[in-house]
C-alpha positions as CSV (number, residue, x, y, z in Angstrom):
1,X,-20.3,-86.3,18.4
2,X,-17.4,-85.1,20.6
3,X,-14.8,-81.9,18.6
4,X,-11.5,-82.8,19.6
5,X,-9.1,-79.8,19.0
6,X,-5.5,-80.7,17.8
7,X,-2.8,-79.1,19.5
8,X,-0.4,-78.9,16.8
9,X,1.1,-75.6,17.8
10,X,5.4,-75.2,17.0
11,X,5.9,-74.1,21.1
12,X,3.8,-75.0,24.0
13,X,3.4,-71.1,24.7
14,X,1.5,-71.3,21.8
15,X,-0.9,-74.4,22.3
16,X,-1.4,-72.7,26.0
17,X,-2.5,-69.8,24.5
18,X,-5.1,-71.8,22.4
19,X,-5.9,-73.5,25.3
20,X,-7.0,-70.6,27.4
21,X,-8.6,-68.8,24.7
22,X,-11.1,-72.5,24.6
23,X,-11.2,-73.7,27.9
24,X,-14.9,-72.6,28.5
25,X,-16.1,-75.4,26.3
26,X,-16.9,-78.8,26.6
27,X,-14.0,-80.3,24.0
28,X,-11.5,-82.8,24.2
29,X,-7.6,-81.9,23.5
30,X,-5.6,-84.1,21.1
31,X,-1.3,-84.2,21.8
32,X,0.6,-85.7,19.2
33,X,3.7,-86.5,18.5
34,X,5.5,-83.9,18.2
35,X,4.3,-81.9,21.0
36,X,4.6,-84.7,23.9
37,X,8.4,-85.6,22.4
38,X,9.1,-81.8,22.7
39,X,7.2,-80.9,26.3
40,X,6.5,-84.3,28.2
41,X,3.9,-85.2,30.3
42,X,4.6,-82.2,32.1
43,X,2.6,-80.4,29.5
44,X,-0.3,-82.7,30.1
45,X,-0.7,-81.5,33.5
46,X,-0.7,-77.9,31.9
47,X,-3.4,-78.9,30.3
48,X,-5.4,-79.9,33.4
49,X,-4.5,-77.1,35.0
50,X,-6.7,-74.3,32.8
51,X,-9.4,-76.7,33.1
52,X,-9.7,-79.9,35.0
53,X,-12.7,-80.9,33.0
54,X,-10.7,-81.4,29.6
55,X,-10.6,-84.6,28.2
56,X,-7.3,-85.3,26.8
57,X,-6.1,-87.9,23.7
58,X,-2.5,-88.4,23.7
59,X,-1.7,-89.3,20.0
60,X,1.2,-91.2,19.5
61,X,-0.2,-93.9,17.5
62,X,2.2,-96.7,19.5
63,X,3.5,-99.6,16.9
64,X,5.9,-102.3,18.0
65,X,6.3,-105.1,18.9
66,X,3.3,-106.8,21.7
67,X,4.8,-106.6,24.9
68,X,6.7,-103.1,23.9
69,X,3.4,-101.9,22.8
70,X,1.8,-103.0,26.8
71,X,4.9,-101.7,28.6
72,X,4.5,-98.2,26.3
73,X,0.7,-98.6,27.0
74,X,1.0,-99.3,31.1
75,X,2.7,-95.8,31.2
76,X,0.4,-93.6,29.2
77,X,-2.2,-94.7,31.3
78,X,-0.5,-93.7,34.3
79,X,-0.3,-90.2,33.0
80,X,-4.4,-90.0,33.5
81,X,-4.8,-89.3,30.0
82,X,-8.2,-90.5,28.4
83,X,-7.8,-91.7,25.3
84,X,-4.8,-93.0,23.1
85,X,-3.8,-94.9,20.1
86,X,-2.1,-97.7,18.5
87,X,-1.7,-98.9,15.0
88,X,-4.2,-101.5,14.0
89,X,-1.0,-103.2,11.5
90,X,1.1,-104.1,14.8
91,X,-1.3,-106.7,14.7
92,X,-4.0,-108.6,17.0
93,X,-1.7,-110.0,19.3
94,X,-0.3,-106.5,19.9
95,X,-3.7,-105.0,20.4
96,X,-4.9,-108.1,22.6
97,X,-1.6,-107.6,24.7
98,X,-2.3,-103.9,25.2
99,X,-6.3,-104.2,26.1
100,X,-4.6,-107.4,28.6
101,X,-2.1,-104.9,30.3
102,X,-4.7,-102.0,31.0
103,X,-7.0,-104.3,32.7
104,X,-4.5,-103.5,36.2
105,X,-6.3,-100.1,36.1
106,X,-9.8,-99.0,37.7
107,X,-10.5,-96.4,34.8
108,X,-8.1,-96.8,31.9
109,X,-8.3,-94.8,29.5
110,X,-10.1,-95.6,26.0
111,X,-7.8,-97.3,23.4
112,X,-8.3,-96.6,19.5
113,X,-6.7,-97.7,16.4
114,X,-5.0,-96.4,13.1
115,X,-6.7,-97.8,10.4
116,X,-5.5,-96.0,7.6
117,X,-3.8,-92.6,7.7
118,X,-5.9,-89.2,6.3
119,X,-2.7,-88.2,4.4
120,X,-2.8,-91.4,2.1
121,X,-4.5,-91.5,-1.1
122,X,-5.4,-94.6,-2.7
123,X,-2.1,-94.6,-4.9
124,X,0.1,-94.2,-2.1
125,X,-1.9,-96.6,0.2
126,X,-1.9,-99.2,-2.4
127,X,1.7,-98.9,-2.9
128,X,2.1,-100.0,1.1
129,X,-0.7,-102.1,1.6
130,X,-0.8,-103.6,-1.7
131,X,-4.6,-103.1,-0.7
132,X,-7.2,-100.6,-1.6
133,X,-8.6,-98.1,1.6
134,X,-11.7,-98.9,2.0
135,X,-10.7,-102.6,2.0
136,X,-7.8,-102.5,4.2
137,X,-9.7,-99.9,6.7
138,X,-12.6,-102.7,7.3
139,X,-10.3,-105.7,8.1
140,X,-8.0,-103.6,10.4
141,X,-11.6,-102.3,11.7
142,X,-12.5,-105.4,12.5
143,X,-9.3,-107.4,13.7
144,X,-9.4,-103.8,16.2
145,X,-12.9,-105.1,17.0
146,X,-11.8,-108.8,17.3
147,X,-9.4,-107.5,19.8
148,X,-11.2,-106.1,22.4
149,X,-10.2,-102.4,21.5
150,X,-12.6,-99.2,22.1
151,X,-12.6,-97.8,18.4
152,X,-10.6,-97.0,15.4
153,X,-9.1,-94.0,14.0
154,X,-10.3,-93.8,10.4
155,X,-11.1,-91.1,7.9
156,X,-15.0,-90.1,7.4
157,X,-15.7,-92.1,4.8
158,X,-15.0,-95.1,6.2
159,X,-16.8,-94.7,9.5
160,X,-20.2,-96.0,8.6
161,X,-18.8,-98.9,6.9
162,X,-16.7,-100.1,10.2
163,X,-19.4,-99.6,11.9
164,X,-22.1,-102.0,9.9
165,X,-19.1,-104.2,9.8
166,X,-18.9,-104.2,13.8
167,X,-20.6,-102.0,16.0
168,X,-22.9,-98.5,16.4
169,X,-21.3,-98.2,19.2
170,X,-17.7,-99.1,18.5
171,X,-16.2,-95.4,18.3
172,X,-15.1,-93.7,15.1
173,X,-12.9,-90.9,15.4
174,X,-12.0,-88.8,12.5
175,X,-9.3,-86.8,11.7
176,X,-9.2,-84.5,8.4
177,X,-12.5,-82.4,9.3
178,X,-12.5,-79.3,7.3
179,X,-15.7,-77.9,9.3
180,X,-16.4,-74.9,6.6
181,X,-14.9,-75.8,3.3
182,X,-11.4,-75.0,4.5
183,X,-8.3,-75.8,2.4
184,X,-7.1,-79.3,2.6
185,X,-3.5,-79.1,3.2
186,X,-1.2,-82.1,3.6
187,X,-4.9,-84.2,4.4
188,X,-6.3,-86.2,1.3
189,X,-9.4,-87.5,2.7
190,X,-11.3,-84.8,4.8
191,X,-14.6,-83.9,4.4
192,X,-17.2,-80.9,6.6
193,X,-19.2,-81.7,9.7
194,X,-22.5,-82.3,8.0
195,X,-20.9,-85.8,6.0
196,X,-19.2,-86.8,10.0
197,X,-22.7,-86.2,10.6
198,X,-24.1,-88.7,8.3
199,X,-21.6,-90.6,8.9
200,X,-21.9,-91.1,12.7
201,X,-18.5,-90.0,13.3
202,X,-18.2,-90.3,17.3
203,X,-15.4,-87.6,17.8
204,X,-14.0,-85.0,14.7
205,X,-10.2,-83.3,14.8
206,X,-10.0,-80.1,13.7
207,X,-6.7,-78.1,13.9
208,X,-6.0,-75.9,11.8
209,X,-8.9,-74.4,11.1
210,X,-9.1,-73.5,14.9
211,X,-5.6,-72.7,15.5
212,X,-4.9,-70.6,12.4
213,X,-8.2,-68.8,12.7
214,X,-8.1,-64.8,13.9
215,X,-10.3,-65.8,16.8
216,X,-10.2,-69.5,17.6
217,X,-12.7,-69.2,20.0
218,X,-15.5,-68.5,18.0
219,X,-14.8,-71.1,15.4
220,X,-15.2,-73.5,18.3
221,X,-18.3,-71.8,19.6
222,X,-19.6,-72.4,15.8
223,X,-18.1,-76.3,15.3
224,X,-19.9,-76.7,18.8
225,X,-23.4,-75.3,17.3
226,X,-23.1,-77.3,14.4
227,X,-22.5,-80.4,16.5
């Protein structure tokens, strides 16, 4: 199991800053939305820069229509990040197309996706997908599968399930890890490192336990030793 440490900071100053005080340990970096609209790809090669050895997943959870998706795909890929994501709802054909387009590139990078959002609860979920989670998390699990993509992003307590339902090795990454106990804030479905244990979870987010924490570092150096 791989800790991938979100990088969810209000400036880049500040994620740099995380990223320095970390970049002796083996973990991936995950860069979402709001930091890659805000500093570019430019910031990715910041990134590189403290360490060369970071793994990077760019998380902008692409979903549009099947050839948008590929073209959007065809240029994260160029930007030597490895790992990324779409949404499992734009659809097989979309996540066929995507998987088709990367196949131009010697190493592309792994390809996951969205199942069903950590911030949903079953009411709200429902509401959507006229579906329950568990449900809905499986079939998208498996039309991801069907579709030739690396893994899903899913909560914990789905992970085992996808997996009997595809693959051991089909990867699970899983947002919403509360390592210690820690608050849940906006996140409805987290759970500690012992269930994404259990649960063969192949890669955990944490954020804000990390990030809000008086000495980041050392809350790594613990995830890492529970790992």
């Amino acid at each position: 199991m791989k800790l991938c440490v979100a990088l969810d900071l209000p400036t880049a100053s500040e994620n740099l800053k995380l990223v320095h005080e970390i970049k002796d340990y083996d973990v991936w970096l995950k860069v979402g939305l709001r930091a890659f609209i805000r500093d570019g790809k430019e910031f990715l090669k910041e990134l590189k820069k403290i360490n060369p050895n970071f793994k990077i997943f760019l998380d902008l959870k692409l979903h549009d229509i099947p050839n948008t998706m590929a073209d959007a795909a065809e240029e994260v890929a160029q930007f030597g990040v490895d790992m990324f994501n779409v949404h499992a709802s734009a659809g097989k054909i979309a996540m066929q197309t995507v998987m088709k387009r990367l196949e131009k590139f010697e190493n592309p990078p792994l390809v996951l996706a969205v199942t069903a959002l950590t911030s949903f609860d079953e009411e709200n979920f429902q509401a959507v997908y006229n579906q329950d989670i568990a449900s809905k998390a499986t079939q998208f699990a498996k039309d991801t599968y069907e579709s030739g993509i690396n893994g899903v992003v899913c909560s914990v307590f789905e992970s085992m399930d996808i997996k009997d339902n595809t693959s051991k090795e089909f990867i699970t990454l899983t947002p919403g890890i509360r390592p210690f106990g820690e608050n849940a804030g906006d996140q409805k479905r987290v759970a500690d490192i012992n269930m994404a244990k259990n649960e063969l979870s192949d890669f955990i987010v944490v954020g804000r336990p990390i990030y809000q924490a008086e000495d980041p570092s050392s809350v790594v150096k613990r995830i890492l030793e529970k790992l």
